[in-house]
C-alpha positions as CSV (number, residue, x, y, z in Angstrom):
1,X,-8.1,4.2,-16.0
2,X,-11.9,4.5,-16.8
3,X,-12.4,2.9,-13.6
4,X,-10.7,5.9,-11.9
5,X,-12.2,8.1,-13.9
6,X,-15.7,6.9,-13.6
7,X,-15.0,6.7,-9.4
8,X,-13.8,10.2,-9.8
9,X,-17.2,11.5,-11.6
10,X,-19.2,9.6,-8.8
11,X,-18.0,11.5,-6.5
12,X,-18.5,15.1,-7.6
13,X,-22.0,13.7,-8.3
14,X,-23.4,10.6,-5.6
15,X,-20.3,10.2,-2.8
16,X,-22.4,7.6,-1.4
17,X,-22.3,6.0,-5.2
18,X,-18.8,6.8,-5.4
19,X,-17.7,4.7,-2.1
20,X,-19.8,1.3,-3.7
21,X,-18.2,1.3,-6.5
22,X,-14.8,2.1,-5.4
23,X,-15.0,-1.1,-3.4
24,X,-16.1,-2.9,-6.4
25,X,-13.4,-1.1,-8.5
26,X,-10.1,-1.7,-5.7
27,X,-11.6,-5.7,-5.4
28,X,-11.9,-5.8,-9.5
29,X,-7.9,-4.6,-9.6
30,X,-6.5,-6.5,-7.0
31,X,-7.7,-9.7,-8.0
32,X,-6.0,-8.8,-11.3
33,X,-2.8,-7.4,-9.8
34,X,-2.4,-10.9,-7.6
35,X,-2.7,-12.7,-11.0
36,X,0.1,-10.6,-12.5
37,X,2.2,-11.2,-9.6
38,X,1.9,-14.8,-9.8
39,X,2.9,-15.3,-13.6
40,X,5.7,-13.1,-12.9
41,X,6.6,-14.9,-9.9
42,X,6.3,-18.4,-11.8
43,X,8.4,-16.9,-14.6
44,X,11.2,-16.3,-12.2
45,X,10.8,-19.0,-10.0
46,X,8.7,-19.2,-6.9
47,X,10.5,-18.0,-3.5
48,X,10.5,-15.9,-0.2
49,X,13.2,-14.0,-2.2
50,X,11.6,-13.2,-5.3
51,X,10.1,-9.6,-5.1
52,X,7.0,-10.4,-6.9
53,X,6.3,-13.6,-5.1
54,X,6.0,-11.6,-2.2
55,X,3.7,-9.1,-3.6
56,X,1.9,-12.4,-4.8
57,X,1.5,-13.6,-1.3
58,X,0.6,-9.9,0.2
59,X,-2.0,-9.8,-2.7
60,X,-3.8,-12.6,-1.4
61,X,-4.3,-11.0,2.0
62,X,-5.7,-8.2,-0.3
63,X,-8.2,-9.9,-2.2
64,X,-9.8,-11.2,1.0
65,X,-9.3,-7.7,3.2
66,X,-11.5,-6.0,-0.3
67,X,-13.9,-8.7,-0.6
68,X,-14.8,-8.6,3.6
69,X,-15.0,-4.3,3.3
70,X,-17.4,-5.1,0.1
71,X,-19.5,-7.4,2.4
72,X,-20.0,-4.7,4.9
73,X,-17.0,-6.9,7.3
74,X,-16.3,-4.4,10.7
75,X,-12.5,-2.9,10.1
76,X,-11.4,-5.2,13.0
77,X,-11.3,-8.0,10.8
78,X,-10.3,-6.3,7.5
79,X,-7.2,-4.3,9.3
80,X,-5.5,-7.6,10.0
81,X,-5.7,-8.7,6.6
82,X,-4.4,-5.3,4.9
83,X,-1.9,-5.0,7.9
84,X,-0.4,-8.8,6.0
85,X,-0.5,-6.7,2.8
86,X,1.7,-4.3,3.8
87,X,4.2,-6.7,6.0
88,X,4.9,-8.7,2.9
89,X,5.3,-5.6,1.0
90,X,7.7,-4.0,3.7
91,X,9.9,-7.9,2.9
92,X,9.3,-7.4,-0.6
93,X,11.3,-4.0,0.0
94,X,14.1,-4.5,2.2
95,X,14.9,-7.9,-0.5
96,X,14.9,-5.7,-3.1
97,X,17.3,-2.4,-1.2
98,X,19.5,-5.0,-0.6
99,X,20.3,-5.3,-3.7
100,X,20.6,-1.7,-4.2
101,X,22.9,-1.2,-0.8
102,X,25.6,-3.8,-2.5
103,X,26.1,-0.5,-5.0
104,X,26.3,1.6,-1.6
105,X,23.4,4.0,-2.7
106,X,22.8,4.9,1.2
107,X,22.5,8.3,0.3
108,X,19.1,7.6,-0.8
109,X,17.6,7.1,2.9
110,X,18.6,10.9,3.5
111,X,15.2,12.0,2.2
112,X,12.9,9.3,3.0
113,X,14.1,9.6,6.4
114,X,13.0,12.7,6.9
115,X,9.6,12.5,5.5
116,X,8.8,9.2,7.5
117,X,10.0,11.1,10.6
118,X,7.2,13.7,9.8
119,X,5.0,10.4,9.4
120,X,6.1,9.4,12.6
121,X,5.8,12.4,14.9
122,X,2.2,13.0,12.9
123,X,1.6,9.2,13.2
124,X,2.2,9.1,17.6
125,X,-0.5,12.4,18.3
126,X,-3.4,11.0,16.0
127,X,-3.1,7.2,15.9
128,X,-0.1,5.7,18.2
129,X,-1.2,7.5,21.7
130,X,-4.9,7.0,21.4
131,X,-4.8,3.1,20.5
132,X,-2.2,2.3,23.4
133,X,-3.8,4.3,25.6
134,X,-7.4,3.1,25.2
135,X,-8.4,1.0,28.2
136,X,-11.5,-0.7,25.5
137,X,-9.0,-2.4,23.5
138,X,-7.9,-5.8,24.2
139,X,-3.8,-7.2,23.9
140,X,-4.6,-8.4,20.3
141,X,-6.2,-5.1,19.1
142,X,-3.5,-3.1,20.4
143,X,-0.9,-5.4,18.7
144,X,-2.5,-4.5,15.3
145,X,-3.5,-1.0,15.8
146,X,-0.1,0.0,17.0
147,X,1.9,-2.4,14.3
148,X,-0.3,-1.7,11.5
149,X,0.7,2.1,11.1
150,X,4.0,1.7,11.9
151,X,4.6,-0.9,9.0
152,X,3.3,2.2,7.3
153,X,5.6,4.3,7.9
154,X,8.2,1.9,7.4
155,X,6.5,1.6,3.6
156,X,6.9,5.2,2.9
157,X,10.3,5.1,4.0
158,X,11.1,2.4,2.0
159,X,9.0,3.1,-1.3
160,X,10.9,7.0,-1.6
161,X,14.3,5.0,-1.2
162,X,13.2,2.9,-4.1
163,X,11.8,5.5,-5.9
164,X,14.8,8.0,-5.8
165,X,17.6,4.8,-6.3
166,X,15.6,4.2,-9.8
167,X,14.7,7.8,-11.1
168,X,17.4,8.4,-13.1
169,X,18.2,4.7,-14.0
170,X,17.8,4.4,-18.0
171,X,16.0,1.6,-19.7
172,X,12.9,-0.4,-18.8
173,X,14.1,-3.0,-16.5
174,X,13.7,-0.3,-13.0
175,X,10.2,1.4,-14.3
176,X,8.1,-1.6,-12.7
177,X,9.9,-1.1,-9.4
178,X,9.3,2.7,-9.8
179,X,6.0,1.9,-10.2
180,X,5.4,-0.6,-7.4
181,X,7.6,2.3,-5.3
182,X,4.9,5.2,-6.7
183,X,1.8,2.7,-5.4
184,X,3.0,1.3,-2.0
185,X,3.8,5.5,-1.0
186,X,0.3,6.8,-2.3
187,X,-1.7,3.3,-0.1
188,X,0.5,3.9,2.7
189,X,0.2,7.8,3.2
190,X,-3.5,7.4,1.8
191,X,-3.7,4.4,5.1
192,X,-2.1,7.0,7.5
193,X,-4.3,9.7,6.8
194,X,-7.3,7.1,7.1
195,X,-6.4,6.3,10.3
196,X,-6.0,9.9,11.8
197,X,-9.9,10.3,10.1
198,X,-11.0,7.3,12.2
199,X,-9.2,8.5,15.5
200,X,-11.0,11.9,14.6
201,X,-7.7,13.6,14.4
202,X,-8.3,14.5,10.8
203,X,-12.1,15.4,9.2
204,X,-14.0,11.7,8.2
205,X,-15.0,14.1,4.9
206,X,-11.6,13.2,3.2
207,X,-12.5,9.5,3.5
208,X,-14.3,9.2,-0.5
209,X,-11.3,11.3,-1.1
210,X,-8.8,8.4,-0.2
211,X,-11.3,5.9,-1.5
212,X,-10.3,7.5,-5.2
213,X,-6.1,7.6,-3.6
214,X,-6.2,4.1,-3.0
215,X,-7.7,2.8,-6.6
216,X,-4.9,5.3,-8.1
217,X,-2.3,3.4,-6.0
218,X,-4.3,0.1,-7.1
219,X,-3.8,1.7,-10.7
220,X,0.1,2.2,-10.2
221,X,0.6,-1.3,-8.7
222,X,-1.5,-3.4,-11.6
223,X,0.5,-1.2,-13.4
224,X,3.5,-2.0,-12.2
225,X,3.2,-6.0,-12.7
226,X,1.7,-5.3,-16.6
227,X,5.4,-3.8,-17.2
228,X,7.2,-6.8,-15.2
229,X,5.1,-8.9,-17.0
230,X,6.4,-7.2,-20.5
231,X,9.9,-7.1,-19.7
232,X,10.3,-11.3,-18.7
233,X,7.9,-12.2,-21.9
């Protein structure tokens, strides 16, 4: 928390500061995060099935795609790496809903489905239709820059049906999922919005603005692994 809080004060009072040491701050996290994620995962055993395990691979992709931005890498290698993040989060997901879809809770897609239809009409005008459209991209870069935000969308979707399926469950074996939920839908808005910024469909002023949204989501999903962690001790 004094991270956030300390990136917050930066930038009311250096932006410039504030965007330094949010880097340092979102690399610091996830490098702890993946560590969580792997003791949970070796607690439960290891596999493509285990939810955490997942996260644990995705994180990986993380700590590299926050150590390049630190460096000053270009975002053409950095997307690629975040865009892994969020694929194995997306299969972290769908493992866990299908759980939750043995109890028929399909009810819960109601909701989400509408908000990542918004996403999606949104996402086409400021990010979709400019990338496949430019004739200065090459195959590879369109792949990516098409993909990537859709696997966004697909992560709000999914983290508001995990979300609402445990908000009224009692007792503290659904809060780290609630958790994990709450982070993956603030870094996938917060990604969306960055990318209508970089396509100029949105002002590049908000960008220190989602610097201090994506530590919070950071926040939620170290947060979420501590209480996993807890639970299995």
């Amino acid at each position: 928390m004094s991270l956030l809080a300390g990136n917050i004060a930066l930038f009311f009072i250096t932006p410039s500061s504030s965007t330094l040491f949010s880097s340092f701050s979102l690399l610091a996290i996830a490098a702890f995060a993946v560590l969580e994620f792997w003791g949970i995962a070796k607690k439960e055993k290891p596999s493509f099935t285990n939810f955490w395990f997942l996260l644990f691979i995705g994180g990986l992709f993380w700590v590299a795609g926050d150590t390049m931005r630190l460096l000053g890498v270009k975002a053409l290698v950095t997307i690629p790496l975040y865009f892994m993040v969020y694929l194995f989060a997306v299969a972290a997901f769908l493992i866990y809903i299908g759980g939750l879809l043995q109890g028929k809770r399909l009810v819960y897609a109601f909701a989400p489905g509408i908000v990542s239809g918004v996403f999606s009409i949104f996402l086409f005008g400021a990010v979709l239709a400019p990338v496949a459209l430019s004739p200065s991209l090459g195959i590879l870069e369109k792949v990516v820059g098409i993909g990537f935000p859709l696997v966004n969308v697909a992560l709000v979707f999914l983290s508001l049906f995990v979300f609402q399926s445990n908000l009224k469950k009692r007792g503290g074996g659904a809060k780290p999922y609630l958790l994990a939920a709450e982070a993956f839908l603030v870094l996938a808005s917060a990604e969306l919005l960055y990318m209508g910024a970089m396509f100029g469909r949105l002002s590049i002023g908000i960008i220190p603005l989602l610097d201090i949204a994506f530590l919070f989501g950071y926040f939620l999903l170290f947060s979420a692994a501590r209480e996993r962690s807890r639970a299995i001790a």
